[in-house]
TORKOL-4160 file (C-alpha; in steps of 0.2 Angstrom, whole numbers, padded with zeros to 4 digits, m for minus):
187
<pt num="1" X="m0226" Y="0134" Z="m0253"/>
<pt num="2" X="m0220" Y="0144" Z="m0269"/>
<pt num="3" X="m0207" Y="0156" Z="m0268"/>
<pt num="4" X="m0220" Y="0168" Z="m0273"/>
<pt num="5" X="m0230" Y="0164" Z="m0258"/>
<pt num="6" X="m0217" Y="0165" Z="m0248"/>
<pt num="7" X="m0212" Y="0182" Z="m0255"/>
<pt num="8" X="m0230" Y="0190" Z="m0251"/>
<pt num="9" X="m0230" Y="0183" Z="m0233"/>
<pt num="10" X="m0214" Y="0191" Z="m0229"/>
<pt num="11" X="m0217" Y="0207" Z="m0237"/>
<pt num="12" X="m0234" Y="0205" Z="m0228"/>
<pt num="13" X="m0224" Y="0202" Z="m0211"/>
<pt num="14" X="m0214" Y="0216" Z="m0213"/>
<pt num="15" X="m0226" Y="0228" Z="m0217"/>
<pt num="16" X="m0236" Y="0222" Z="m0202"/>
<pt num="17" X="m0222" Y="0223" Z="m0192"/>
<pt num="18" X="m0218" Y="0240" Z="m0198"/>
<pt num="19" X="m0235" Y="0246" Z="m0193"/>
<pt num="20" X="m0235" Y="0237" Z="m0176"/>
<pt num="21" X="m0218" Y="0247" Z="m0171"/>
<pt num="22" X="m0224" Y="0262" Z="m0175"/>
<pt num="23" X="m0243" Y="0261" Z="m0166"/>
<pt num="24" X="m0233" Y="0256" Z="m0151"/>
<pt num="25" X="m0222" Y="0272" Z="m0152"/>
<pt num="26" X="m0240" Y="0281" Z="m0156"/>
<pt num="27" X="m0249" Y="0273" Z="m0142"/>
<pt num="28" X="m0236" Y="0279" Z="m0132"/>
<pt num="29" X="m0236" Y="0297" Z="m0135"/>
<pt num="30" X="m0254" Y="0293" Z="m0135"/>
<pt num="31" X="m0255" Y="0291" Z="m0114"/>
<pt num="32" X="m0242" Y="0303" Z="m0111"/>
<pt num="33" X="m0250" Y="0318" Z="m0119"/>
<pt num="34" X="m0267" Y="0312" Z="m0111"/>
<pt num="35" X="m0258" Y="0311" Z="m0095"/>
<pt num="36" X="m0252" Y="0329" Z="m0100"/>
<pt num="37" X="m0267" Y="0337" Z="m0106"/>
<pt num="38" X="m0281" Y="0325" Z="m0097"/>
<pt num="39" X="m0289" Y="0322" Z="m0116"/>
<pt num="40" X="m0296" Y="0307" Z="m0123"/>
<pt num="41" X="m0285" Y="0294" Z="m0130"/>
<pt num="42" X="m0288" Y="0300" Z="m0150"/>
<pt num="43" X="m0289" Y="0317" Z="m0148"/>
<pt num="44" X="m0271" Y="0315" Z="m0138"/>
<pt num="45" X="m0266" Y="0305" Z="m0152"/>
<pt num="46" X="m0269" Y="0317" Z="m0165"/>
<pt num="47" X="m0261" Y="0330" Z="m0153"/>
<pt num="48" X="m0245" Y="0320" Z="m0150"/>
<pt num="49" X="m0241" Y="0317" Z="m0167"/>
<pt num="50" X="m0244" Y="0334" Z="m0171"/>
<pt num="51" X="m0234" Y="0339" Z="m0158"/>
<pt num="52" X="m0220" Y="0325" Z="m0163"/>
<pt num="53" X="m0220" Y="0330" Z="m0182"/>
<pt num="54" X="m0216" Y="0352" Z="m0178"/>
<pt num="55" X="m0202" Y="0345" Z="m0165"/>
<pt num="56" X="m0194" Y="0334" Z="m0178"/>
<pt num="57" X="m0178" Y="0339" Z="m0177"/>
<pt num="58" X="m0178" Y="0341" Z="m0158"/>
<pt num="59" X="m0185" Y="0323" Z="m0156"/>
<pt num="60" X="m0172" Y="0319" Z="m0170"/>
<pt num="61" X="m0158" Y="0324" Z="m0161"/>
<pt num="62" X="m0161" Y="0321" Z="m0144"/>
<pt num="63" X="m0169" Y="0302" Z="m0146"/>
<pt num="64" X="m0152" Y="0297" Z="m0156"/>
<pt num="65" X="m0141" Y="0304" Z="m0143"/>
<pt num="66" X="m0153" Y="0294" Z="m0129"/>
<pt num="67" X="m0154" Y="0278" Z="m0140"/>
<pt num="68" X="m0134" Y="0279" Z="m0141"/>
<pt num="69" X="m0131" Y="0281" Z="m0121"/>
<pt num="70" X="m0145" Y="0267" Z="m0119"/>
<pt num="71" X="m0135" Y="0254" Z="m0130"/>
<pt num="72" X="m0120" Y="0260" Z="m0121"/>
<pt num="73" X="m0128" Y="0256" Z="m0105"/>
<pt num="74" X="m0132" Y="0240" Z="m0110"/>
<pt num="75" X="m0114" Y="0235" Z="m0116"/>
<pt num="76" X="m0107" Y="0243" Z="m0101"/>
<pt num="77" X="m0117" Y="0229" Z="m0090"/>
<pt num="78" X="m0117" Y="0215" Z="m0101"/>
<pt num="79" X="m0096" Y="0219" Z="m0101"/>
<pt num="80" X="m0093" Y="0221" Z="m0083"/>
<pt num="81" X="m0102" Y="0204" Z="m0079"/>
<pt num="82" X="m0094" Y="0194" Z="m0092"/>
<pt num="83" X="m0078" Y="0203" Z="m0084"/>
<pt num="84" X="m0082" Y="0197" Z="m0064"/>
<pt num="85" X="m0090" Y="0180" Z="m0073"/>
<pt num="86" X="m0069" Y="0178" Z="m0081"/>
<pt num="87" X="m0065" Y="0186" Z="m0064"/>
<pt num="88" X="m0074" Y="0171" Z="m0054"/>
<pt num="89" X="m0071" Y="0157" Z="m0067"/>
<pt num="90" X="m0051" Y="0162" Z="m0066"/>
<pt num="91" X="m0053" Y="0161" Z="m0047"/>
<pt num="92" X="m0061" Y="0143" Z="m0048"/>
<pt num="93" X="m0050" Y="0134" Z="m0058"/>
<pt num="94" X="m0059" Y="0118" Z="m0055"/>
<pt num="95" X="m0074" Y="0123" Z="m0071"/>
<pt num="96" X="m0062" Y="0116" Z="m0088"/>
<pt num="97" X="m0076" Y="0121" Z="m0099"/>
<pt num="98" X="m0079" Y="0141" Z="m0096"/>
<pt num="99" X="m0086" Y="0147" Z="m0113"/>
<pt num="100" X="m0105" Y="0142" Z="m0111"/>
<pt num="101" X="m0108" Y="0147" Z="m0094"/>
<pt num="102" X="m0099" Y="0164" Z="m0098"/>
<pt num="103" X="m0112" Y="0165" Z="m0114"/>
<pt num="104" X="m0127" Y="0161" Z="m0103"/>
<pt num="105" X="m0121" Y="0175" Z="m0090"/>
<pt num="106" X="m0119" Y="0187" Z="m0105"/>
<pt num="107" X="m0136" Y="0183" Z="m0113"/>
<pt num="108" X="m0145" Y="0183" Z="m0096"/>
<pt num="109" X="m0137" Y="0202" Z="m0090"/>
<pt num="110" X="m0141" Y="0208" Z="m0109"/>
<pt num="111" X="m0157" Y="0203" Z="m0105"/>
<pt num="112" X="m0158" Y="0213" Z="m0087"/>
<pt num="113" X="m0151" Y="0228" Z="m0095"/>
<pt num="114" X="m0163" Y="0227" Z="m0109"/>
<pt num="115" X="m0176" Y="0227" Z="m0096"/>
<pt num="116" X="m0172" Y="0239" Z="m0085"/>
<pt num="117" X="m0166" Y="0252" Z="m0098"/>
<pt num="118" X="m0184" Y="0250" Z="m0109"/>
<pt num="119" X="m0190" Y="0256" Z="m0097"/>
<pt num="120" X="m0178" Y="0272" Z="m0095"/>
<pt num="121" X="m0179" Y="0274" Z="m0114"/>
<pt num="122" X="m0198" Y="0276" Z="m0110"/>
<pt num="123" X="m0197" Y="0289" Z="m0097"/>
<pt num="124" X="m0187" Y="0298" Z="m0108"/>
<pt num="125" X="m0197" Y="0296" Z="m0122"/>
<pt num="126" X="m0212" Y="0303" Z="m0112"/>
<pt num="127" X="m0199" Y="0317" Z="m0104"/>
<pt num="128" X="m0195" Y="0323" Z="m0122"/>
<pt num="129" X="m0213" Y="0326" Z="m0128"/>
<pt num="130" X="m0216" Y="0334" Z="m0111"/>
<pt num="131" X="m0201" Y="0346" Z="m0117"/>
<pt num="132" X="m0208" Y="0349" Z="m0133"/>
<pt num="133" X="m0229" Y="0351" Z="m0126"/>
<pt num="134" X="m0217" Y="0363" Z="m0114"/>
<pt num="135" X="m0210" Y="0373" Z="m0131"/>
<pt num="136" X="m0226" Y="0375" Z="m0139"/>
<pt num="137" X="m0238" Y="0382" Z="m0123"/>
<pt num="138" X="m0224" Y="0394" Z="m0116"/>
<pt num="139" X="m0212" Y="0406" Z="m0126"/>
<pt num="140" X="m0202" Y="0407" Z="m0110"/>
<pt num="141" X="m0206" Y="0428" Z="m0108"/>
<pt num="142" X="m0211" Y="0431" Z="m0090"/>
<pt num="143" X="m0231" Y="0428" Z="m0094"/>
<pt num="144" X="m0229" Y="0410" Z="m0099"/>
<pt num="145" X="m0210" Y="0403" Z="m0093"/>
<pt num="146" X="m0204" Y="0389" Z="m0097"/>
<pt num="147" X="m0205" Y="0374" Z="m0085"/>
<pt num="148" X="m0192" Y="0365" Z="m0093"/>
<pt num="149" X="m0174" Y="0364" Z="m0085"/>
<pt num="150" X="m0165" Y="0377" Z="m0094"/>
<pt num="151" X="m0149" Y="0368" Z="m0096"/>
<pt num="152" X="m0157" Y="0355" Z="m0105"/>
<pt num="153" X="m0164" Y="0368" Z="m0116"/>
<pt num="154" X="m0147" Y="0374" Z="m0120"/>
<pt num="155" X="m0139" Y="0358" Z="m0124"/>
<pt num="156" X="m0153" Y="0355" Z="m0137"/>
<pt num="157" X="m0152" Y="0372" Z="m0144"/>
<pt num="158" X="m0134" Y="0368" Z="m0147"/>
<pt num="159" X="m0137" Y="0351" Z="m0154"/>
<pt num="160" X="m0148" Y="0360" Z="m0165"/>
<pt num="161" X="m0136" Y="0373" Z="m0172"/>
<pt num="162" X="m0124" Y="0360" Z="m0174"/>
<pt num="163" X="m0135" Y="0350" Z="m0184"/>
<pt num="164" X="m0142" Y="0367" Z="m0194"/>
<pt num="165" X="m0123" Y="0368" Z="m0196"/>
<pt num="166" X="m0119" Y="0354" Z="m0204"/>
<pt num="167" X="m0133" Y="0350" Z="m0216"/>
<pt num="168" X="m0129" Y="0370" Z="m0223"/>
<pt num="169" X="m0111" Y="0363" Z="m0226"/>
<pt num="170" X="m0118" Y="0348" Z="m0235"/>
<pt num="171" X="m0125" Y="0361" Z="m0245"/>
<pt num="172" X="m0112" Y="0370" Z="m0248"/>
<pt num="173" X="m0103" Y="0354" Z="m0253"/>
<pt num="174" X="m0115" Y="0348" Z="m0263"/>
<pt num="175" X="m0116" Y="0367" Z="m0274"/>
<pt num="176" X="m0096" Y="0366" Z="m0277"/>
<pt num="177" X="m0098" Y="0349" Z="m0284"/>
<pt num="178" X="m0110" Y="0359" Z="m0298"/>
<pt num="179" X="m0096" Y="0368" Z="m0305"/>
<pt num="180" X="m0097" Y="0384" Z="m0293"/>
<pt num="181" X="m0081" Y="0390" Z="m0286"/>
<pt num="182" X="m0074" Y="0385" Z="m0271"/>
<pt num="183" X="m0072" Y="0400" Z="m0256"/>
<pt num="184" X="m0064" Y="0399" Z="m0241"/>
<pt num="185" X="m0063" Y="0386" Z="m0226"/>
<pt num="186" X="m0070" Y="0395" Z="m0210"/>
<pt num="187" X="m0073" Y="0387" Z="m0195"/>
């Protein structure tokens, strides 16, 4: 019961819990590149974060735009049902005390969405290392074409220059704060 104690047992927690998130994110690469490839579940381990770690910067890019839409998502349902909940309890004037049923709906639609949309952030997830197998067995000549939609493959080429872009500006930035001179702005 010393704070020391109780220091090491939440550092301890953390830790574990660190390691539990990401074997879950590991175990699910794991089935989908043995669902891809028809391997076993180590060797498709060892094959999905190899695959994971040379598509970084796709994986990066695209899984913050998808973890964004998906929170957005779930606002979008929690707000519309609190709005018809305020929409129904305005119609019935006879509840006085509004504010805790209105919670209760807005807790139980965050929890639907969360549901529903875990399960769309997985498919995603699964789609996205599917994209990135799909980049390293074809080089989209006419021998080996890519199977990939190509308009998703624009959009993350573009998401890539954009990012390539800015972190060379950060460069830049980071070189005229040493004392080099400053050239010209072109965008």
């Amino acid at each position: 019961h010393g704070k020391w104690s109780r220091g090491t047992f939440r550092c301890c927690y953390c830790c574990f819990l660190c390691l539990d998130r990401y074997l879950r994110h590991v175990n699910q690469n794991a089935y989908t590149t043995t669902a891809i490839n028809g391997t076993d579940f180590c060797t498709s381990a060892k094959d999905a974060l190899k695959i994971a770690s040379k598509n970084s910067s796709h994986f990066t890019s695209i899984n913050c735009f998808g973890d964004f839409m998906i929170f957005l998502g779930k606002v979008l349902v929690v707000c519309f049902t609190v709005f018809g909940g305020l929409m129904a309890f305005n119609y019935n004037r006879v509840l006085q005390v509004w504010t805790i049923p209105l919670l209760l709906v807005a807790f139980f639609a965050y929890l639907v969405a969360h549901s529903f949309l875990s399960v769309f952030e997985t498919v995603l997830d699964a789609l996205f290392l599917c994209f990135a197998v799909d980049l390293e067995t074809n080089d989209g000549s006419s021998e080996k074409p890519y199977f990939m939609d190509q308009d998703f493959l624009n959009f993350v080429k573009r998401i890539n220059r954009v990012n390539t872009a800015r972190a060379q500006r950060d460069m830049d930035s980071l070189r005229t704060e040493e004392g080099t001179e400053l050239g010209p702005i072109v965008r």
